[in-house]
C-alpha positions in Angstrom: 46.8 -7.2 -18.5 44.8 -5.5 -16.2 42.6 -8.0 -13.8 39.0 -6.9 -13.0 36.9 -8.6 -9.7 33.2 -8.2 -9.8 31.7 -9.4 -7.0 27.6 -8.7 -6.3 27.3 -9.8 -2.6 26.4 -7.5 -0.1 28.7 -5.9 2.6 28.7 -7.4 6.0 26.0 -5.4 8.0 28.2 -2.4 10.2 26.7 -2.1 13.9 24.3 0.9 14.3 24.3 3.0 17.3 21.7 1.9 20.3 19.4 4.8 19.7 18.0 6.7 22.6 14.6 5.0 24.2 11.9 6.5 22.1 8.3 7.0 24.6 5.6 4.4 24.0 3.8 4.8 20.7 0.8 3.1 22.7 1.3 5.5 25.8 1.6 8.6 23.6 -1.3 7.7 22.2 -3.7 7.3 25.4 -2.3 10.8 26.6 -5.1 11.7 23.8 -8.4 12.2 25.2 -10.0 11.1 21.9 -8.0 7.9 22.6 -8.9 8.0 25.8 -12.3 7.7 25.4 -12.5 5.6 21.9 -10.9 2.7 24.1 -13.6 2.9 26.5 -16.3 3.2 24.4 -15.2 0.0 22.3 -14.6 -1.4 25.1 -18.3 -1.2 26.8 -18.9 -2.4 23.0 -17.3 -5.5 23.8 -18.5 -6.5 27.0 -22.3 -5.5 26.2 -22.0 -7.9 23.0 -20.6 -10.1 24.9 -22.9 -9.9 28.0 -26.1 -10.0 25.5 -24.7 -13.0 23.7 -24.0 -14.6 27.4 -27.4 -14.2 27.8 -26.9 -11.8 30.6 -30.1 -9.4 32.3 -31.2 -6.9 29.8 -30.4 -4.1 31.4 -26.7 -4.8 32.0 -26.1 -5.4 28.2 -28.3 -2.1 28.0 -26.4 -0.2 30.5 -23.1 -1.3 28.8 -24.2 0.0 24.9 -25.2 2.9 26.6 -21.6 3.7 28.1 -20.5 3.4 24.7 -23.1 5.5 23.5 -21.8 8.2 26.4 -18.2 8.1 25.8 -18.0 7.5 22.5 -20.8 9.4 20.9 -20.3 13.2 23.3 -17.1 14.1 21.1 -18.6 13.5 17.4 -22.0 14.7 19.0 -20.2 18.0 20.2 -18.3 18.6 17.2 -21.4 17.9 15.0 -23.5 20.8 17.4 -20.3 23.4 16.6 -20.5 22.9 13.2 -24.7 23.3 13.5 -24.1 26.7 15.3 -21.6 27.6 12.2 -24.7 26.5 9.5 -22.8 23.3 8.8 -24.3 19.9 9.1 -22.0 16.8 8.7 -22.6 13.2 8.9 -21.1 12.7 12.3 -24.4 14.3 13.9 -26.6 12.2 11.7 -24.9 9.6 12.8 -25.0 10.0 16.5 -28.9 11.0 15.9 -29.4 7.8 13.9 -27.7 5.4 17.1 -30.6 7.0 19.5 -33.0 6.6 17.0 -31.9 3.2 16.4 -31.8 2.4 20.4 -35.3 4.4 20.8 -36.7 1.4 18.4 -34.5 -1.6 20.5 -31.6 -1.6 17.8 -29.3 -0.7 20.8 -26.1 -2.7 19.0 -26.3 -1.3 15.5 -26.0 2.4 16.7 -23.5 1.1 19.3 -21.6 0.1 16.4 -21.8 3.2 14.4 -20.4 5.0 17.7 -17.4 2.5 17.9 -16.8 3.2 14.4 -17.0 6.7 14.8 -14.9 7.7 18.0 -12.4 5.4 16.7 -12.0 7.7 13.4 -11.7 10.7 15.2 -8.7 9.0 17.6 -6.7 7.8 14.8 -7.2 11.1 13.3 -5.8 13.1 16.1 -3.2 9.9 16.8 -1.9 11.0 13.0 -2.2 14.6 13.6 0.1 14.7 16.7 3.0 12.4 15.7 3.0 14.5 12.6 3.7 17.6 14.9 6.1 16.0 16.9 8.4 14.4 14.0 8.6 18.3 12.9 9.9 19.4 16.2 12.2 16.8 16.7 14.1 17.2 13.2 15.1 20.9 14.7 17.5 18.7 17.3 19.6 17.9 14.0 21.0 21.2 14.7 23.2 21.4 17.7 22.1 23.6 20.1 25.7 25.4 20.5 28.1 26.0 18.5 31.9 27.9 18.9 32.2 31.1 18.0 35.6 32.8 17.6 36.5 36.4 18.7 39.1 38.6 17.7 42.4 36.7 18.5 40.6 33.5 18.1 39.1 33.8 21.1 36.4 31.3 21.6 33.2 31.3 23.1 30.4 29.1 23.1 27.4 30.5 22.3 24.0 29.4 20.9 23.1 28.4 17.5 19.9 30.9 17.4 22.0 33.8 18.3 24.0 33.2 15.3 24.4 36.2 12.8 25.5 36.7 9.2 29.0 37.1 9.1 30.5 35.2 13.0 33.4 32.8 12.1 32.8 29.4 13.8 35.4 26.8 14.8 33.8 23.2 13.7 35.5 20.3 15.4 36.1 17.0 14.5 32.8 14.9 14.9 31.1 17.8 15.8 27.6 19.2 13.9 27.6 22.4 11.7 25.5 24.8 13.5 24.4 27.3 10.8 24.7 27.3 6.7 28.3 29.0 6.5 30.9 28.8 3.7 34.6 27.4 4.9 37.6 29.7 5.1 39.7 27.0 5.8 40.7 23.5 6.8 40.1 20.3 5.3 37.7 17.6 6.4 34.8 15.4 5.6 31.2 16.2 6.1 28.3 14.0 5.8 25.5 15.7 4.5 23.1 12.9 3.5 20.8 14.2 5.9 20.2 17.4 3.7 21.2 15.9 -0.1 21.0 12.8 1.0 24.3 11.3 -0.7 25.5 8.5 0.3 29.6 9.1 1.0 30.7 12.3 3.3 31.9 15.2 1.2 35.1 16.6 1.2 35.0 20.3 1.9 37.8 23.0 1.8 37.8 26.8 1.7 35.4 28.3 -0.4 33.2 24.9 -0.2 29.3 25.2 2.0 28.5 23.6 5.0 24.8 23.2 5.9 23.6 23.5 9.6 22.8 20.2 10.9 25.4 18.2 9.1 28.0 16.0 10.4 31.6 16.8 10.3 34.3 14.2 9.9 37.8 14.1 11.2 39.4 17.1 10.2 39.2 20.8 12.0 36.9 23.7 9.8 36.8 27.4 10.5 33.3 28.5 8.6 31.8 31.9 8.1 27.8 31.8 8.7 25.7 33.1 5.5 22.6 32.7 7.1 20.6 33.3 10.8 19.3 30.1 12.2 15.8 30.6 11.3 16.6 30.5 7.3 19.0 27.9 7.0 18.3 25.0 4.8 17.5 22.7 8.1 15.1 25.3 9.1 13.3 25.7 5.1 12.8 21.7 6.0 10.9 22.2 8.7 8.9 25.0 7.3 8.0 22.9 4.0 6.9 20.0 6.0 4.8 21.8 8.2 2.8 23.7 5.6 2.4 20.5 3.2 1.7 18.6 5.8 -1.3 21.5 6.9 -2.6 21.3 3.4 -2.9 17.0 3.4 -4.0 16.9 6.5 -7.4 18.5 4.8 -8.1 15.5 2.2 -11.1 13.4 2.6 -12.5 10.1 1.8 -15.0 10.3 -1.4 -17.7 9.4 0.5 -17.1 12.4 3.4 -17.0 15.0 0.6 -20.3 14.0 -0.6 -21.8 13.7 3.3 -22.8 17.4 4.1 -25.2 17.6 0.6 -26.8 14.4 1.3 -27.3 15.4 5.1 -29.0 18.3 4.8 -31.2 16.4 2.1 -31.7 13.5 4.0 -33.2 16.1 7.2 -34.8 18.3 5.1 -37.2 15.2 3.8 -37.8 14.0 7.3 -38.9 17.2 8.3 -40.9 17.4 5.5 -42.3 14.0 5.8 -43.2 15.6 9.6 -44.4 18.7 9.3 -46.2 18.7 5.7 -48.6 15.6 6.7 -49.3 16.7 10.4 -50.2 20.6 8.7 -52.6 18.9 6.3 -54.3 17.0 9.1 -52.5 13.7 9.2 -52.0 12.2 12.9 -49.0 13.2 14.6 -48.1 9.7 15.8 -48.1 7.4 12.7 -46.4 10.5 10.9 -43.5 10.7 13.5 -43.1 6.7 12.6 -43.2 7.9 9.5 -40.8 9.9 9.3 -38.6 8.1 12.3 -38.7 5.0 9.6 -37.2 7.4 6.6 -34.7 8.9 8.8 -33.7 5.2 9.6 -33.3 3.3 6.0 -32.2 6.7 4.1 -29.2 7.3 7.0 -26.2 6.6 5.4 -25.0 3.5 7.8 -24.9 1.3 4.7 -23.1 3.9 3.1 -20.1 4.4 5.2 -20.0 0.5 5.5 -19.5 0.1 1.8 -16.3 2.4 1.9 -14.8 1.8 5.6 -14.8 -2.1 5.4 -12.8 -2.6 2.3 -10.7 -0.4 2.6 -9.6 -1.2 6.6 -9.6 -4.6 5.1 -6.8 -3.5 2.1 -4.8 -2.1 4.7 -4.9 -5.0 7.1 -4.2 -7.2 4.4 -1.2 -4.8 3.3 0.1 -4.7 7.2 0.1 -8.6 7.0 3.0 -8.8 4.3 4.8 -5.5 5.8 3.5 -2.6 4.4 2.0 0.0 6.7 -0.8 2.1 5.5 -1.9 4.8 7.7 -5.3 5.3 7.0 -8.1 4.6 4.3 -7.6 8.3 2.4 -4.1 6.9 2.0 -5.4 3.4 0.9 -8.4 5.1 -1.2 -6.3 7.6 -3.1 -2.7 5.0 -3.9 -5.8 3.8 -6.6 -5.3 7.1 -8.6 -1.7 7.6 -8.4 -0.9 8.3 -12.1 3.3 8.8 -11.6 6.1 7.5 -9.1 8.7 9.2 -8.2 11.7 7.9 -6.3 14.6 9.1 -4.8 18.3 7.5 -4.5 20.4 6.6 -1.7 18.2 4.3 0.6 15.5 3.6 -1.5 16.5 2.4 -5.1 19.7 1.7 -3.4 20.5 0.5 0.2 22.6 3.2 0.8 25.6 1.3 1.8 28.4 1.3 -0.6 30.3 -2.0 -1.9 33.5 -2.8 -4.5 32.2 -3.8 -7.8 35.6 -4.4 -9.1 39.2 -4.1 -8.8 41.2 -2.9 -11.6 44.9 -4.3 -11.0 47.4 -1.3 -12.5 51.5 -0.9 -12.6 52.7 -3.0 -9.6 53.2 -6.7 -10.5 54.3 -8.0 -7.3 51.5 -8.7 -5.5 48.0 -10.7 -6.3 44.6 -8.9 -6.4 43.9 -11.0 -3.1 47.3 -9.7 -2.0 46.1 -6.6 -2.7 42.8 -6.6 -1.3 44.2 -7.5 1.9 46.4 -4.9 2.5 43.9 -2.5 1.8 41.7 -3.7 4.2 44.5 -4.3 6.9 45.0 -0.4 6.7 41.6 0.7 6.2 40.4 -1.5 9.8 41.3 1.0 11.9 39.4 4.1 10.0 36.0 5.2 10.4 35.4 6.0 6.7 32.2 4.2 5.1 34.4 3.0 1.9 37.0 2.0 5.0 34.2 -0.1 5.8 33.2 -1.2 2.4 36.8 -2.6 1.7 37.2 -4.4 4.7 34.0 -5.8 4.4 35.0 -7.6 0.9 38.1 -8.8 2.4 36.0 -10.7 5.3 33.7 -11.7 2.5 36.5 -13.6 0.6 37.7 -15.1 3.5 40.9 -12.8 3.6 42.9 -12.5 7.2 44.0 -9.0 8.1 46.8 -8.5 9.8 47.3 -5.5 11.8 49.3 -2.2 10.6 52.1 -1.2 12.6 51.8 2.5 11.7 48.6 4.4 11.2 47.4 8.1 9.7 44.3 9.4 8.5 44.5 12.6 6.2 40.8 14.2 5.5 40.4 14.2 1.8 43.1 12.0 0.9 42.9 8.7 2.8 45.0 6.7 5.4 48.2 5.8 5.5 49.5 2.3 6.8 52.9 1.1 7.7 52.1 -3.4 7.3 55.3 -5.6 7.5 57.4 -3.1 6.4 55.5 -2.5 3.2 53.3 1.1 3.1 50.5 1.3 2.0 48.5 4.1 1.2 44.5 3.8 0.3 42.2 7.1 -0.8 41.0 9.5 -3.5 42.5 9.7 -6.1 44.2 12.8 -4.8 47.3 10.7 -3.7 48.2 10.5 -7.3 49.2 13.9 -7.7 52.6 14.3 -6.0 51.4 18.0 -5.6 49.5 17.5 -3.5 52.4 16.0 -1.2 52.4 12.8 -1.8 55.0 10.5 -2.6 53.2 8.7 -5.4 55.3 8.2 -8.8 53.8 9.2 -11.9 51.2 6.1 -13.5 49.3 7.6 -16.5 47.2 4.1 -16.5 46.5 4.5 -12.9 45.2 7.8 -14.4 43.6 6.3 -17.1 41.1 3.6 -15.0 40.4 6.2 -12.1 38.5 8.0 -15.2 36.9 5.2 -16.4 35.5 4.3 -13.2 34.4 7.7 -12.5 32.7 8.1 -15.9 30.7 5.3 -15.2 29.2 7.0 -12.0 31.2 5.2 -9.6 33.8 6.2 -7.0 37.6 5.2 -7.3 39.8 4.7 -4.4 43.6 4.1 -5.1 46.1 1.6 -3.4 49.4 2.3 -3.2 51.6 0.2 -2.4 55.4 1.3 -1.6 54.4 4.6 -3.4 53.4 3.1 -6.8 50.2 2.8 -7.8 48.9 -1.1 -7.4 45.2 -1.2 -8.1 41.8 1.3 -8.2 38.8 0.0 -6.4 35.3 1.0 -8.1 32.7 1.1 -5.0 29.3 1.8 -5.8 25.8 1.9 -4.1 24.8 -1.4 -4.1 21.1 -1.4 -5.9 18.0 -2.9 -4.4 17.3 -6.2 -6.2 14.0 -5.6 -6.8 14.6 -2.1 -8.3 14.3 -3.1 -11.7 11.5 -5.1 -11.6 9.7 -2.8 -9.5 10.3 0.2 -12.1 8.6 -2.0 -14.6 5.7 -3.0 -12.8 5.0 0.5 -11.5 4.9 2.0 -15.3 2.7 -0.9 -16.8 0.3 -0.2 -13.5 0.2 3.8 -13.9 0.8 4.5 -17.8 4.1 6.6 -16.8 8.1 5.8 -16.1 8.5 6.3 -13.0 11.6 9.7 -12.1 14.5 9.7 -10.0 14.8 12.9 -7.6 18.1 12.6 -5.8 20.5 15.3 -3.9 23.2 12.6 -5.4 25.4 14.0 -8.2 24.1 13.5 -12.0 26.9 11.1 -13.0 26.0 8.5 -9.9 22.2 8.9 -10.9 22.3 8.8 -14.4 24.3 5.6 -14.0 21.4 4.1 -11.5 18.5 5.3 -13.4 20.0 3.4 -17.0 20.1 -0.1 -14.6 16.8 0.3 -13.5 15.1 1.9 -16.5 14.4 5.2 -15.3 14.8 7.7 -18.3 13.6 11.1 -16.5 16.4 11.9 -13.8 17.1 15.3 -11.6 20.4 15.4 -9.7 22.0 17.9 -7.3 18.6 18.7 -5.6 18.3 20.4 -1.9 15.1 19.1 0.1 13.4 22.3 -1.2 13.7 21.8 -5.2 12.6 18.1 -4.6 9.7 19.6 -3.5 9.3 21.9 -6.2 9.7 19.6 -8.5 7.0 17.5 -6.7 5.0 20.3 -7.5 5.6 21.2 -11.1 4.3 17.4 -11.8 1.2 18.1 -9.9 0.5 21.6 -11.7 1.2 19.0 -15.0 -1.8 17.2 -13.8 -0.2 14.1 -12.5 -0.9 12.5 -8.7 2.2 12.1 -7.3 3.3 9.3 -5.1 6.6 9.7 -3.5 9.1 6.6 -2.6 12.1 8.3 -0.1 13.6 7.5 3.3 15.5 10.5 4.4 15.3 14.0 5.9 16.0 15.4 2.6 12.7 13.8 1.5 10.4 15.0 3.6 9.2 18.4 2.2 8.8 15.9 -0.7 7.1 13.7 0.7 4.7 16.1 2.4 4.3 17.5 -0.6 3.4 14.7 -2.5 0.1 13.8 -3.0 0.9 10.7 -1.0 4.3 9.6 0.4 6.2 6.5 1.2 9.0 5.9 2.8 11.4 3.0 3.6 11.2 1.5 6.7 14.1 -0.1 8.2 16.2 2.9 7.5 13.8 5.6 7.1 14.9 8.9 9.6 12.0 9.3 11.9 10.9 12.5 9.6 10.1 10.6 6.8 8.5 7.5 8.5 6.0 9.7 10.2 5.7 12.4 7.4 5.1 9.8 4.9 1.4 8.1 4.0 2.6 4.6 4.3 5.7 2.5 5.5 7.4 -0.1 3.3 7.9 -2.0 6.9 10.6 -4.2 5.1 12.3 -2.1 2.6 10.7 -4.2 -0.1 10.1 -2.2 -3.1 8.3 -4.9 -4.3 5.5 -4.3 -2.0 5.2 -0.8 -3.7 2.7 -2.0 -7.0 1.4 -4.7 -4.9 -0.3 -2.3 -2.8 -1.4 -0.1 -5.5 -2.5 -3.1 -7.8 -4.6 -4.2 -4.0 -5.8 -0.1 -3.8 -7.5 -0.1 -7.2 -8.8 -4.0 -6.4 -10.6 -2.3 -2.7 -11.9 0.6 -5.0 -13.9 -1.7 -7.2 -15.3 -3.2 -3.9 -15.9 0.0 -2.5 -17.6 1.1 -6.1 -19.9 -2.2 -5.8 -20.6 -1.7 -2.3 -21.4 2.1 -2.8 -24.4 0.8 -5.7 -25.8 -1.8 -3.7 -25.9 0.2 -0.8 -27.5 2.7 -2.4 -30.1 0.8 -4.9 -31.3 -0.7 -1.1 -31.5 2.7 0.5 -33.5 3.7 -2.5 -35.5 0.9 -2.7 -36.9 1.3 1.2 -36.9 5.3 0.7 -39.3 4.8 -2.4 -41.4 1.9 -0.5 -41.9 4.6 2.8 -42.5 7.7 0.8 -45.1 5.9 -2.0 -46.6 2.9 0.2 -46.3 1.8 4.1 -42.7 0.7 5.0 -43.2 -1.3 8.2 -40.7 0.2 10.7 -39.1 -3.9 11.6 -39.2 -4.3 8.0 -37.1 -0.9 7.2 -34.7 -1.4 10.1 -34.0 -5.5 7.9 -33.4 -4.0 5.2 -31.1 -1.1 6.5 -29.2 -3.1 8.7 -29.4 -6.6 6.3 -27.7 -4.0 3.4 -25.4 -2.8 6.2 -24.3 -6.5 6.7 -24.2 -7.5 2.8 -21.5 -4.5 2.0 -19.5 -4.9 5.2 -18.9 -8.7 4.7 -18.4 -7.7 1.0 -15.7 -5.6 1.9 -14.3 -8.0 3.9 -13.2 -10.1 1.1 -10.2 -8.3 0.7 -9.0 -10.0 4.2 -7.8 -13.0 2.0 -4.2 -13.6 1.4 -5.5 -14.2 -2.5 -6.3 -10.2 -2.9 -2.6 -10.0 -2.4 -0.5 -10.4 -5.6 3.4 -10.5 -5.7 5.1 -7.5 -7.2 5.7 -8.6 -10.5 2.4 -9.9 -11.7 0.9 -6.2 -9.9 2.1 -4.6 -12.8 
């Protein structure tokens, strides 16, 4: 009877190469002059609050505030006088106008404080903006900058990959990345494309099969015939998706900056008028100025910004505490309306590393599935193969000793070939089956039988052989996230829609994943651009999008989305800087806890927003009707300023933070 071993632990953790030192995210940052001048401005912040509290001379605390003033306030000041000369008046003007006023009445700290809050937007803004850029370029060194070329007479020269043409035959070593999108003429190897599909097991490719620039080929030799110039390979479309999504995000705003250029050219308009209508009907110029001054004052929208910045910088503090990273409050404001989720495979639902999830014993009856396992490990130590490494990894895992194989081949497509006390042993696809295609292996219809069965559950099969017959057929899959499941679940009560699968990965491994998670809607087979597209026809279907990914593949996707996450530990640097926010992690738990904390910080904001603005009312309607005293006005302003910030700052407390499950 045939034995089966099922075995849910994960494989032992494989070394990862010491990447390259990556600059300071901290000194790329202060090569910004908005940085720059941000962390000098809240730094005189500091030291004047400080000094004032101290109880330090007056005019060093002064002196200090007005540093800030300086180098925080002549950016957003400038900016907000270029987009007066275009007729355009925004709320960063205002703003810099309302922190003299306030210091013109003594209220030097407040407007200090709106400066800080200010310059320290615009910094993180152009922070965002230029890693953004610079995760584009560096996705174009996936692509090797030279590649062989082969003359008449198989001649080589090396040559580089931008002067590639339609129709040069290139010579593709072992180990060595494909240079342009080609089609192979012949030779037989491995190729890891998850950078482009983003499957999880190299591919094997022979003549007619295509190669895609960028990807990594595996131990065999390929001679490949380019079908497209450098600039519209599939690498390049990647580049040119992400760019132009990215452009079009980069444009969203918070809710309360998209109402700010209507309410600022009322709120001047009605202190001019409050100016210039009295003093033209006689009244005197200087208690019409306070007037006015006082107006200008309690209906500036301080308050107002302060009911949306604090809770939402709170959400996303409160997020960063328990490892997710949110990259700025539109992100954190908008995860509230996401309406469907979409994930893709390898990485993300999975953890991209594949594992045995059983061993079906076949015709040989001499040896033990522990017997068995063992040899197959012993001969698979010395190859580089993932499923090598996935077999020897359940050996260590049972405690199984390997011995050492006396004889050793590797053959690209077919497997390896080991020589262990005298016994052979032969582990691969199930291509050593078929004696035709010159192996040794005697006829086993069962064998034959099981490696369908395995593969029509959306696994893959690799066959042992030992002394030629057929001995067992391992089923390795993907190993699923634990929390996948769950995670599904929570994120369709939360939005009102299953969340879909988008996957390069073939439709028989996602089909099988999407069934154990309860995904229903699944799209297999897709290249980076048609996951964006499909991105897109949910949109035009009036959905938001959100995104879950972790490759290079995902990227347009992600860019496209109306926000993107990505997973952290294993995220390529494309996706963790394209993306909207980080699952630090790689805990897809974190996913509807964040959203279930997004919609809690838009209630807050919602209450903040009508307080703010029932107290801005109530002063406005006390100036205009009666005599608002200008101490009593600046209270009020900066007493509702207080009462929304600290408000907002409720969602600092672990408590605002619910697990996964009970997010749903």
């Amino acid at each position: 009877m045939p034995g089966t071993l099922t075995d849910s632990r994960p494989p032992a953790p494989v070394a990862a190469p010491v990447p390259a030192r990556a600059p300071s995210p901290v000194r790329s940052a202060l090569r910004l002059p908005e940085a720059r001048w941000a962390l000098v401005a809240t730094a005189a912040f500091g030291l004047g609050g400080a000094a004032e509290i101290a109880g330090a001379p007056a005019w060093l605390w002064w002196t200090l505030y007005l540093t800030c003033y300086a180098t925080g306030g002549w950016d957003p000041g400038l900016a907000g006088l270029q987009a007066l000369r275009r007729r355009s008046l925004d709320v960063d003007l205002l703003m810099i106008v309302a922190a003299v006023l306030a210091a013109g009445i003594g209220q030097v700290l407040d407007g200090a404080l709106l400066i800080v809050i200010f310059a320290t937007s615009g910094a993180l803004e152009a922070i965002a903006t230029q890693r953004t850029a610079a995760s584009v370029q560096s996705l174009l060194t996936l692509a090797p900058e030279q590649a062989t070329r082969l003359q008449a007479g198989d001649l080589e020269e090396t040559v580089g990959t931008g002067e590639l043409l339609p129709g040069d035959v290139l010579l593709i070593r072992p180990g060595e990345r494909v240079g342009a999108d080609a089609q192979v003429l012949d030779g037989l190897s491995e190729v890891d494309q998850a950078s482009i599909t983003g499957e999880p097991l190299p591919v094997l490719k022979r003549a007619g099969d295509p190669v895609f620039a960028g990807t990594l080929n595996g131990t065999g030799a390929l001679r490949v015939r380019v079908d497209k110039a450098a600039g519209e390979s599939v690498l390049a479309r990647i580049v040119a998706l992400v760019a132009e999504a990215s452009a079009t995000k980069a444009e969203r705003q918070l809710f309360i900056e998209r109402v700010e250029q209507r309410y600022s050219v009322a709120m001047v308009g009605v202190t001019l008028a409050l100016l210039v209508v009295p003093v033209a009907l006689g009244a005197g110029f200087r208690p019409t100025l306070l007037r006015a001054m006082t107006f200008m004052i309690v209906a500036s929208p301080c308050a107002v910004v302060l009911a949306t910045m604090p809770p939402l910088l709170a959400a996303i503090a409160n997020a960063g505490r328990q490892g997710v990273l949110v990259k700025s409050a539109v992100v954190m404001e908008q995860l509230a309306g996401i309406t469907q989720v979409a994930f893709d495979k390898t990485g993300t639902l999975t953890d991209g590393t594949p594992r045995i999830a059983a061993i079906r014993l076949v015709e040989h009856r001499a040896f033990a599935l522990d017997q068995i396992l063992t040899l197959a490990a012993t001969a698979e130590r010395h190859s580089e193969h993932p499923l090598a490494r996935a077999v020897v990894a359940a050996a260590t895992e049972r405690g199984l000793e390997l011995g050492t194989p006396e004889e050793f081949s590797s053959t690209p497509g077919r497997g390896v070939t080991a020589t262990i006390a005298g016994t052979i042993v032969q582990v691969g696809s199930p291509a050593i089956l078929n004696p035709a295609n010159g192996t040794r292996a005697e006829a086993s219809p069962a064998a034959a039988e099981v490696v369908d069965t395995i593969q029509a559950q959306g696994h893959t099969a690799v066959v042992v052989l030992i002394d030629h017959i057929p001995a067992a057929v391992l089923a390795l899959v993907d190993r699923v996230r634990p929390q996948a499941g769950a995670t599904v679940a929570a994120l369709t009560r939360l939005t009102g829609n299953t969340p879909r699968l988008l996957t390069g990965d073939n439709a028989g491994a996602a089909g099988q994943l999407a069934a154990e998670v309860g995904i229903r809607d699944v799209a297999a087979d897709l290249l980076p651009a048609a996951k964006a597209a499909k991105v897109r026809d949910l949109q035009a279907a009036g959905l938001r999008v959100l995104l879950v990914g972790d490759g290079v593949n995902d990227a347009p996707a992600l860019a496209a989305a109306d926000l993107g996450v990505a997973m952290g530990r294993a995220g390529s640097d494309l996706a963790l800087e394209t993306a909207d926010a980080v699952i630090v992690r790689d805990d897809l738990a974190m996913l509807p806890t964040v959203i279930a904390l997004s919609r809690r910080a838009h209630r807050v904001v919602v209450a903040n927003l009508a307080i703010a603005s029932a107290i801005i009312t109530g002063l406005v309607i006390w100036d205009l009707v009666g005599h608002l005293p200008l101490p009593l006005g600046v209270a009020g302003h900066e007493g509702s300023t207080v009462l929304v910030g600290l408000n907002g700052l409720r969602l600092l407390r672990n408590g605002t933070w619910i697990p996964g499950r009970r997010a749903g």
